[in-house]
Steps between C-alpha positions, in 0.01 A plus 500: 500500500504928532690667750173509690404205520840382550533718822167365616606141455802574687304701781585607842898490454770681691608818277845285459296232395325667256757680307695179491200320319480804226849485495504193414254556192662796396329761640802685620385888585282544199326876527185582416426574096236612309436148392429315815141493445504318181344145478739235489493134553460379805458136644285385845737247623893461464600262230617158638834365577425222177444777269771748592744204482355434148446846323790716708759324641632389177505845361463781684866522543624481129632706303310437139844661285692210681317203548633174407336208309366348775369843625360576186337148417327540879356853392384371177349180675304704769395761225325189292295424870448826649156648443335874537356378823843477640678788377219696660517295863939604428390838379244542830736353778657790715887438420735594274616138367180414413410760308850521338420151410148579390614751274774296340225225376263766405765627286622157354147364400365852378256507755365914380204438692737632793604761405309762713583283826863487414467873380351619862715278695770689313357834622407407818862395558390324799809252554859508426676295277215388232480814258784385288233184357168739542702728240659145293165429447323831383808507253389135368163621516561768256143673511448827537308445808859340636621824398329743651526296825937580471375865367290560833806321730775775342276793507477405878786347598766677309370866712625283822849526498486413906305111370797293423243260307497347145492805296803300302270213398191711418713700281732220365125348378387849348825509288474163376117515440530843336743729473382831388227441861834453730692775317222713658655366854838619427540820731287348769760256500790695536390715799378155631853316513646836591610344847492152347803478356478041491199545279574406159189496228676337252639233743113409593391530118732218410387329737117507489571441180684168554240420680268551243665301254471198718163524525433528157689161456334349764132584299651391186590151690139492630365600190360854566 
């Protein structure tokens, strides 16, 4: 579900009512880019209370670096059921855990045939809160079409020093994915955290990059 068809399905609210719904997705004051128009995916109907409590719930909330073995075994056992049909229903519902979620099992099963979805979701940078797995799995990815989807975010993103978004993660991906491509970042960067003096590149590297190293575990376990 798009923002558009989420707003329809919510229709005739109360202004309260209605920023409290996109609140609750994640849509928290987004402006206008020059990426709204692209194409992303989109579902008809919201997902059911059965299947958020199976492919969400359990995850949406963890932290890959840090999950325990019974975390990790219930990531690995979903990834073995989970098909392309329902990464794209995660990928297509209008809120920020699914998608988060959706990206994570993308990611883990090496699903590349996502990779311009996840890409435009990154640069539509429609809700909060999910970036940090659309970037996790362009990084797995490791095409250049994954690439060029973090290239396109920085060029962007890093010139808006008043969007407080996830210009850490996009870069954090870059430098992990190819370093000579984020070096190119570098003074963007620094006029960017100018005023952001909590932002710490190296912090979110090392991160991402635990991250990353789970995953790749998790497809050796399933035999990726």
């Amino acid at each position: 579900m798009n923002l558009e068809n989420l707003r329809k399905l919510l229709g005739p609210l109360a202004p309260e009512q209605l920023r409290a719904a996109l609140h609750s997705a994640g849509a928290t004051g987004r402006p206008r880019n020059p990426f709204e128009n692209l194409a992303v995916p989109g579902n008809d109907a919201p997902l059911g209370a059965e299947f958020i409590e199976q492919w969400v719930v359990p995850f949406y909330m963890q932290r890959l670096s840090d999950l325990d073995a019974t975390s990790y075994a219930a990531f690995v056992a979903a990834a073995r059921r989970i098909t392309p049909k329902i990464v794209t229903q995660l990928l297509g519902d209008f809120n920020w855990r699914t998608r988060l979620t959706g990206a994570y099992f993308a990611a883990i099963n090496n699903y590349q045939q996502f990779t311009d979805a996840i890409g435009r979701l990154l640069l539509k940078s429609e809700v909060c809160y999910a970036a940090d797995g659309y970037c996790l799995a362009l990084l797995l990815f490791g095409t250049a079409e994954a690439k060029d989807y973090l290239q396109q975010y920085l060029h962007y993103y890093l010139r808006r020093p008043d969007l407080w978004f996830d210009q850490n993660d996009a870069l954090a991906a870059l430098t992990l994915l190819d370093t000579a491509a984020a070096a190119e970042f570098a003074e963007a960067w620094l006029k960017f955290v100018a005023d952001k003096p909590n932002w710490n590149l190296q912090r979110t590297t090392e991160q991402l990059q635990a991250c990353a190293a789970v995953i790749r575990r998790m497809r050796l376990d399933l035999g990726h």
